[in-house]
N, C-alpha and C positions, 0 to 999 in steps of 0.2 A: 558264564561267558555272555558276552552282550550280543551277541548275533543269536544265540538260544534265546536269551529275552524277546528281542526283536522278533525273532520266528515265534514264539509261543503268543506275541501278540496277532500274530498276521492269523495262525489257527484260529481262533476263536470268530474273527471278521468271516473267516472262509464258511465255517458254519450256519452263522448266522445267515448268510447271504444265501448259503441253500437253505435255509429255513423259510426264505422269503422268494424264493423261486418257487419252491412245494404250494406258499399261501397263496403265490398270483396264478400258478400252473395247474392247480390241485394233485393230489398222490402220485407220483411216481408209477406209472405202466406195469416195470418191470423192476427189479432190486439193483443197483448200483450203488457206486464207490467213486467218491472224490480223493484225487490222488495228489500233491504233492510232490514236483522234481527239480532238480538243481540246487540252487543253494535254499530253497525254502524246506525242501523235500529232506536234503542236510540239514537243515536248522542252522545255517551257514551265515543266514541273511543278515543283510547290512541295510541302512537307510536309505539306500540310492536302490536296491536289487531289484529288478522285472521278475514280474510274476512266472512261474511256471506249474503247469499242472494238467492233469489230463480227467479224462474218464474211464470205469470197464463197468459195463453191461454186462446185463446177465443174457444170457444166451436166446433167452427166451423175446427177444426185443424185435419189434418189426421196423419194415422200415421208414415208417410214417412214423415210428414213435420216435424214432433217433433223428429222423431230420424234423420233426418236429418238437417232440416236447425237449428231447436232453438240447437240441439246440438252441432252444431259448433260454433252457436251466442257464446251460454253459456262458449265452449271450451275458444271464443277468447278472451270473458269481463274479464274469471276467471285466464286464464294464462297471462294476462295484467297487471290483479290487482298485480299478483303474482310479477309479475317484476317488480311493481312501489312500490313494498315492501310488499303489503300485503297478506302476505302468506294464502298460502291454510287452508281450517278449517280442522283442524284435527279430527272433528267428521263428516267431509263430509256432513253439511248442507250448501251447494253450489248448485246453477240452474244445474252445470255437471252431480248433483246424478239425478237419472232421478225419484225420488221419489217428489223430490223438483221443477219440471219443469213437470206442470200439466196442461189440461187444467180446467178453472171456475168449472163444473160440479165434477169435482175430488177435487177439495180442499172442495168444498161445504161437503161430503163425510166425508172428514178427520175431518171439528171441530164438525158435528154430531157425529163424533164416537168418537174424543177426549172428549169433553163438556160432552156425553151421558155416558161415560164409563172411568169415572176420575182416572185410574189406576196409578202409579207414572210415568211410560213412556210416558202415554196420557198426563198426565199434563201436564210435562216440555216438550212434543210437544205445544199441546196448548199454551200455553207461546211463542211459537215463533208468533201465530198468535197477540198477543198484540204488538208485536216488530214488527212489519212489518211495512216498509215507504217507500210507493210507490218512484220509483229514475226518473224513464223513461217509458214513454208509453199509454198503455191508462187507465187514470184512474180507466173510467170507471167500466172496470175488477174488480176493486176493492172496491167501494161502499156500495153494495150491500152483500158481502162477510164480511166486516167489518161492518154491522149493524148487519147481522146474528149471527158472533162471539158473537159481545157482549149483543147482545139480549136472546140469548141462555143463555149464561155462568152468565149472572146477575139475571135469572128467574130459574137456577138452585142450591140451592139451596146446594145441594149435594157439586158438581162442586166446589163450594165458601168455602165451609167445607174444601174442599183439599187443597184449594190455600192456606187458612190459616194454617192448619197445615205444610204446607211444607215451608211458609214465616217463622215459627217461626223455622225452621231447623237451619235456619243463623241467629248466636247471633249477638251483637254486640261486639267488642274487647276489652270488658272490664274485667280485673280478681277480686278473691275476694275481694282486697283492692281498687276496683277504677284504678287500674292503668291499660294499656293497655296490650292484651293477645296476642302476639306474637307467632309464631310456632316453636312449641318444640322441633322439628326434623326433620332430614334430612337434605335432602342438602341447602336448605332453611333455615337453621336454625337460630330464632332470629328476623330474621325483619318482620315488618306487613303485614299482607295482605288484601290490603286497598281492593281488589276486590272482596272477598269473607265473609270476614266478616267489610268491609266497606258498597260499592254500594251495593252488591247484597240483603243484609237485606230493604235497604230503596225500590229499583226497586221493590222487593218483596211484602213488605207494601203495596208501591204508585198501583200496580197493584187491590190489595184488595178493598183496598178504591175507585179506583176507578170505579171499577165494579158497589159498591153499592151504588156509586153518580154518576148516567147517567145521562147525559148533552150534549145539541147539542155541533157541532164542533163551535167552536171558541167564543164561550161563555163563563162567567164568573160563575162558579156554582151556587153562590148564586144566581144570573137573571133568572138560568134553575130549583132551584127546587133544586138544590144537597145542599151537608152539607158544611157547614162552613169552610174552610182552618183553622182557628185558632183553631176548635174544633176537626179536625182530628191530625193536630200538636199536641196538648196539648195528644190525647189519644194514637200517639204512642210511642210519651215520656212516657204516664205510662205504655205502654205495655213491652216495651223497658228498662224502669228501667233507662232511659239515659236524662237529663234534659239537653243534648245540641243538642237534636234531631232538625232538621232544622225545621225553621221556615214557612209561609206560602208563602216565596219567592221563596225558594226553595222547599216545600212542592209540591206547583201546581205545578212546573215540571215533579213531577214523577206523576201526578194526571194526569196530559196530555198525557201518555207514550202509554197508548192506543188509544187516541181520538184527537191527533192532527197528521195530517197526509201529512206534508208539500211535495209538489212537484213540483220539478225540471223544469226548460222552456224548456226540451228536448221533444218534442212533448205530453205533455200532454193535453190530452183531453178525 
């Protein structure tokens, strides 16, 4: 896929960039992990996409060292990216915002409180924790934090009520005759928008299903216990009303969007 291209290039800048924050900052304080979210964190990305990405610290980190050394790391990876084109997020979910450059103990915090209290702003926080892919550092940081997300959010119950109401916010682009529902106004006006009422319906889906089919990492769901690809394809074509809903090729993609968590040879361990 071209957006995996595009993202597998953006990996490699992201690394190197902490490579050169380490040379001008010297070693790292404490052990951390450069994270990846949204469509980069998906490998989603497109030529136009803003950057997203955070930080976790290890627990061990003072507070001089996080407002100073990771803020400058964060300063130098995020005004790099900038320059290699990918602009800043305009909703300031970047390692810079100092909400998003946390250590372990604090993000553990946030998806108790997101997962616990499914409000619409918790959720589409929580949503960033499925998007997250480790880029650089130590994994480790994040193992533990990604079994809790999804242990939480699949035994809650509640939690899963919301995800799905708010998956079914984003139709698919289709009007009453079948044919494709384009945007009626504005300065947009006319062509599709393959982002919002494209991906983001399926991302949204693939998220659901795959909460309620947990399966270890790099396993085949049917091996782990989870549901059928053919039978989750088939139900959200008919959730969807849409019989060209992708197949179980592209189905397990978004099915892995939470549970595969590829990373990078820039010192992980």
């Amino acid at each position: 896929m071209v957006t995996r291209l595009i993202a597998d290039i953006a990996d490699p800048v992201i690394r190197r960039l902490l490579m050169l924050a380490e040379e001008t900052l010297g070693p790292a304080p404490v052990p951390y992990l450069w994270l990846a979210c949204g469509s980069q964190g998906r490998q989603e990305k497109t030529g136009v996409s803003d950057q997203g990405n955070c930080l976790i610290l290890n627990d061990a980190v003072t507070d001089a060292d996080h407002d100073g050394y990771f803020a400058q790391m964060a300063k130098i990876v995020c005004d790099g990216l900038d320059a290699c084109g990918y602009v800043y997020c305009p909703g300031d979910m970047m390692a810079t915002n100092p909400m998003w450059c946390q250590p372990l103990v604090k993000w553990r915090g946030y998806v108790n409180g997101w997962v616990n209290k499914p409000v619409p702003e918790a959720q589409m926080l929580a949503s960033v924790m499925f998007d997250l892919r480790p880029i650089g550092g130590h994994i480790g940081l994040f193992d533990d934090l990604q079994d809790q997300t999804l242990t939480m959010a699949y035994k809650n119950s509640l939690f899963v009520a919301h995800m799905v109401s708010n998956s079914l916010k984003h139709t698919l682009p289709l009007g009453l005759l079948r044919g494709f529902a384009t945007i009626r106004s504005g300065e947009h006006k006319n062509p599709l928008d393959r982002k919002h009422i494209g991906v983001v319906p399926v991302v949204d889906r693939g998220r659901v299903y795959a909460l309620q089919a947990p399966f270890e990492q790099g396993e085949h769901p049917r091996s782990a216990g989870g549901r059928d690809p053919r039978r989750c394809a088939a139900e959200i074509r008919r959730s969807t009303r849409c019989r060209s809903a992708p197949m179980p090729s592209r189905l397990t993609c978004a099915w892995w969007i939470p549970c595969s968590w590829a990373v990078g040879p820039h010192q992980a361990s």
